[in-house]
C-alpha positions as CSV (number, residue, x, y, z in Angstrom):
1,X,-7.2,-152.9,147.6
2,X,-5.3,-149.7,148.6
3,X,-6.0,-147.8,151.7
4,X,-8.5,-145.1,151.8
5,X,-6.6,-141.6,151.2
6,X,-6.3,-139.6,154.4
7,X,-8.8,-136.2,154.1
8,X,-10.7,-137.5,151.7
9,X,-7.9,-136.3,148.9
10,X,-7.0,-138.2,145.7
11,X,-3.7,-139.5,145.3
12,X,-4.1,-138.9,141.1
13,X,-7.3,-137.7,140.3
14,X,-8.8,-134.4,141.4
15,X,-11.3,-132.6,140.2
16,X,-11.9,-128.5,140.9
17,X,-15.4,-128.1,142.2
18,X,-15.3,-124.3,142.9
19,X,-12.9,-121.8,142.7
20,X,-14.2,-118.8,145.3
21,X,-13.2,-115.4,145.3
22,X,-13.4,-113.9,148.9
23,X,-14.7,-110.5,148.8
24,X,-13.1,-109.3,151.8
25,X,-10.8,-111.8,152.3
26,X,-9.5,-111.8,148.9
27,X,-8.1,-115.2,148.7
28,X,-9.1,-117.7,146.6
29,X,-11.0,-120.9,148.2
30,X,-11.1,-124.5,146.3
31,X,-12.2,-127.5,147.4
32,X,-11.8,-131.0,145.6
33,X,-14.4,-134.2,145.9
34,X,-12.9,-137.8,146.3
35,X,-12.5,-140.0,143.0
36,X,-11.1,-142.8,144.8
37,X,-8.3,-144.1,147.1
38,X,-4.9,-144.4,147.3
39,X,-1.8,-143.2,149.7
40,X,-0.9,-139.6,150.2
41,X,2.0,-138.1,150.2
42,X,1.5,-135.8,152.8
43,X,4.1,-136.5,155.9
44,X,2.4,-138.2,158.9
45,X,2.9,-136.5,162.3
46,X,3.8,-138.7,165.4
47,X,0.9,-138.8,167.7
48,X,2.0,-136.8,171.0
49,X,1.9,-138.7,174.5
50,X,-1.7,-137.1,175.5
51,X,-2.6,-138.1,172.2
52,X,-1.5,-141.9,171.8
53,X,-4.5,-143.3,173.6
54,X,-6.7,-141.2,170.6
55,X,-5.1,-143.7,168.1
56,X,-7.7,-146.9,169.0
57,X,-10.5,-144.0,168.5
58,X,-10.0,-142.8,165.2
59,X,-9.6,-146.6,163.7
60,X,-13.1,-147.2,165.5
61,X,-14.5,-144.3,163.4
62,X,-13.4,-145.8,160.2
63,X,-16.6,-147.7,159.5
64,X,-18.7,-144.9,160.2
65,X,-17.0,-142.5,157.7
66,X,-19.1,-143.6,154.7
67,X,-22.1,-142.6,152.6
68,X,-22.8,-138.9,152.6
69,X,-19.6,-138.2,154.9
70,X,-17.6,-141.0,152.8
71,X,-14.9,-138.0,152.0
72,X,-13.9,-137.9,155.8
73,X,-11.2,-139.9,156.8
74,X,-9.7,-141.2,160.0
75,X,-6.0,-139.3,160.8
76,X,-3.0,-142.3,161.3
77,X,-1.8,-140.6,163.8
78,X,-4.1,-138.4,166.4
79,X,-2.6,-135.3,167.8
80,X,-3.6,-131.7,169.6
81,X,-3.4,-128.9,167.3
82,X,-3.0,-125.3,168.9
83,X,-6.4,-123.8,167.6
84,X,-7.8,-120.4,168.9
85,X,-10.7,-118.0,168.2
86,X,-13.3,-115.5,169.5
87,X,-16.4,-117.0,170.6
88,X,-19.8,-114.9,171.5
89,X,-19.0,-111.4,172.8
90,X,-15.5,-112.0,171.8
91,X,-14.4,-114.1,174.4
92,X,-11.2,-115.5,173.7
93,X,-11.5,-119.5,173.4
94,X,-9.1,-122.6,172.8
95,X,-10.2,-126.2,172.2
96,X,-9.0,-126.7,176.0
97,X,-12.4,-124.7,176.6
98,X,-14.3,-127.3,175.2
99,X,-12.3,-130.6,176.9
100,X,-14.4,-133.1,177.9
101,X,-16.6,-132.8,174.3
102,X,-16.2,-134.6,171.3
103,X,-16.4,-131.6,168.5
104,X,-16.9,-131.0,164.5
105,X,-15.2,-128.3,164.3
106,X,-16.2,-126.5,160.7
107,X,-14.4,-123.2,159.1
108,X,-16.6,-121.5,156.9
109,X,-16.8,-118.1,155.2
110,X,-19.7,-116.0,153.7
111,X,-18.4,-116.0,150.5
112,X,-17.5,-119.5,150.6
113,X,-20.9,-120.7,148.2
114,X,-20.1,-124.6,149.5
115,X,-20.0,-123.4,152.7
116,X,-23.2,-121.4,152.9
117,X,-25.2,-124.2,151.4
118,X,-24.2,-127.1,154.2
119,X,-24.4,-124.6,157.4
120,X,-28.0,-125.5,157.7
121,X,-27.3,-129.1,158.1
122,X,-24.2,-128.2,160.6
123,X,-27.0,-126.6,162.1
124,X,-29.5,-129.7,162.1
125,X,-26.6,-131.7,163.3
126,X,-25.9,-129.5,166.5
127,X,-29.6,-129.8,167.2
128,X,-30.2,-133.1,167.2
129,X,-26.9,-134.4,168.8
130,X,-25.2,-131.4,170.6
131,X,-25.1,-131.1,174.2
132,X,-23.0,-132.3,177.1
133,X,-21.2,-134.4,175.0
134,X,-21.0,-133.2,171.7
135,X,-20.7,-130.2,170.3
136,X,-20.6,-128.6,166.4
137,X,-18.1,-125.5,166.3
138,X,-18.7,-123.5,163.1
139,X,-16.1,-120.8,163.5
140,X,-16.2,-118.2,160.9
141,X,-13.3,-117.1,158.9
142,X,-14.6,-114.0,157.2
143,X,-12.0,-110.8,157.9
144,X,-13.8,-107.3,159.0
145,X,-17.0,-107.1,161.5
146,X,-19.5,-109.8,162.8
147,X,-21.7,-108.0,160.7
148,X,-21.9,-110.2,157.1
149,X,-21.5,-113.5,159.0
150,X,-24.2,-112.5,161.9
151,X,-26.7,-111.6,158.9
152,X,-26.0,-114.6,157.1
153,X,-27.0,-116.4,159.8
154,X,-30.3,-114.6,160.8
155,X,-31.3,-115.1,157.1
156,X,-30.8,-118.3,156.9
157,X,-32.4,-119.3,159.8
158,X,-29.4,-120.9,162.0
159,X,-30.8,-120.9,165.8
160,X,-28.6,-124.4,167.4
161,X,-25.2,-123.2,166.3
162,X,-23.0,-121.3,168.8
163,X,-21.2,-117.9,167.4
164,X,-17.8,-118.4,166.5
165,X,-14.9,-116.2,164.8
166,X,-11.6,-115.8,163.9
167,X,-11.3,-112.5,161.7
168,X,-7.6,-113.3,161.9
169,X,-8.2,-116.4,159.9
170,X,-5.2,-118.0,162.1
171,X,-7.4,-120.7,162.6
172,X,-7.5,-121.7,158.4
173,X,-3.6,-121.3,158.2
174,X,-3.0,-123.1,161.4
175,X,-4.8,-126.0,159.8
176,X,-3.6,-125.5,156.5
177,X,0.2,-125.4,158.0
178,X,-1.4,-129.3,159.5
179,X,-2.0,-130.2,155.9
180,X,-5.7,-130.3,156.7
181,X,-6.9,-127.7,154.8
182,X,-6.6,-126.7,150.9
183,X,-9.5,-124.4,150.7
184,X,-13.1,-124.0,152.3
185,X,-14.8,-125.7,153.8
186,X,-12.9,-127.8,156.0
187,X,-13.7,-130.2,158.9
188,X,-12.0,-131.5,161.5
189,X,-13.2,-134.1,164.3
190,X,-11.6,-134.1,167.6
191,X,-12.1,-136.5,170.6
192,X,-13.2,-135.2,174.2
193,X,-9.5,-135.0,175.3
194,X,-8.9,-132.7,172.3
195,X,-6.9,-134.9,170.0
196,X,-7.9,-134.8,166.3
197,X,-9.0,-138.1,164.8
198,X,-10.9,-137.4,161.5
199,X,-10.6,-134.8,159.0
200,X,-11.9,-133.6,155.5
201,X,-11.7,-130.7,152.9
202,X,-15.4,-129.9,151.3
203,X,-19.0,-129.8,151.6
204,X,-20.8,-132.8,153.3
205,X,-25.0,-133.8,154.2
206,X,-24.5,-133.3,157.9
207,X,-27.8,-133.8,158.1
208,X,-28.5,-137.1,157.1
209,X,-28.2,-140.4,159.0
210,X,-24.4,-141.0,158.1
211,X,-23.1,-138.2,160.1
212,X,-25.3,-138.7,163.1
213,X,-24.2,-142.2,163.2
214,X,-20.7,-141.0,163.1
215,X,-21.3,-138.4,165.8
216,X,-23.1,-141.1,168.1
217,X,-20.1,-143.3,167.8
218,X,-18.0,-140.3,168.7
219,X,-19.5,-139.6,171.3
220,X,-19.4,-143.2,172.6
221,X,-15.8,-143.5,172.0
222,X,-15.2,-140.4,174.0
């Protein structure tokens, strides 16, 4: 049996599920579904010092990254990434700002069709587990105003997310530059000491009992 393929990525098999033109952004978002397992390629980053202990985490997630979120997958070797963005009012935010919270931290775009379709259960999740402990970040991606992604939002009804943004989208090509990232969405997990330990590319039920199982043992881990 071969081991599961980090991200949720093939190793041979891949198959396009959208190809998205951004409007503003004007790149081109794809995303690819899971066919089945194998190794990847991809080269695996040594886990830093603050990170090492992160290591026993993310193999305790593996049985919960099944079912409706089976496309997640645990990272071999935890590390910090150097993420920033704008949160409400534009305040200026790293993940240091959230230490102390295990966090889903989502890019999404309103062009991105995938992405506009699973906010509402990123926004189902954040109500029924966010809190002290946990915490989804949605952080937008779309370049310009707050305007399209602030209606967006209103229309769709999104009331337990916090506002996020990174107009810049330095936060996608950060992750990208990780090898976490081929398109939109993308979803990363990271423990309370802001080490990442999961990641995956695509769409997900974040709504359904899979992924608040996964958050509740998260959040346990800590």
């Amino acid at each position: 049996m071969t081991k599961k393929r980090p991200l949720g990525l093939p190793s041979a098999k891949l198959i396009v599920v959208a190809a998205l033109t951004g409007l503003t952004a004007g790149a081109v978002a794809v995303y690819v579904k899971r066919m089945g397992s194998g190794n990847t390629d991809a080269p695996v980053v040594a886990a830093s010092g603050e990170c090492a202990a992160s290591k026993a985490k993310a193999d305790a997630l593996k049985p919960f990254l099944k079912g409706e979120i089976a496309t997640m997958a645990a990272v071999d070797q935890p590390r910090s990434i150097p993420l920033s963005f704008k949160g409400e009012g534009g305040k200026d935010l790293t993940l240091a700002d959230f230490k102390g919270k295990s966090l889903l931290l989502n890019l999404w775009a309103t062009w991105c069709v995938p992405c506009r379709k699973e906010m509402p259960a990123l926004d189902h999740l954040e109500k029924a587990k966010g809190g002290a402990d946990f915490e989804v970040v949605a952080v937008n991606i779309d370049t310009g105003s707050d305007e399209k992604p602030k209606a967006f939002l209103t229309e769709t009804g999104i009331t337990s997310l916090g506002y996020y943004r990174d107009a810049s989208m330095g936060v996608f090509n950060t992750v990208k530059k990780e090898g976490l990232a081929i398109g939109l969405p993308a979803t990363l997990l990271f423990d309370a000491e802001g080490c990442l330990t999961a990641a995956m590319n695509g769409p997900a039920e974040w709504a359904g009992a899979d992924a608040q199982a996964l958050v509740d043992q998260a959040v346990k881990l800590k």
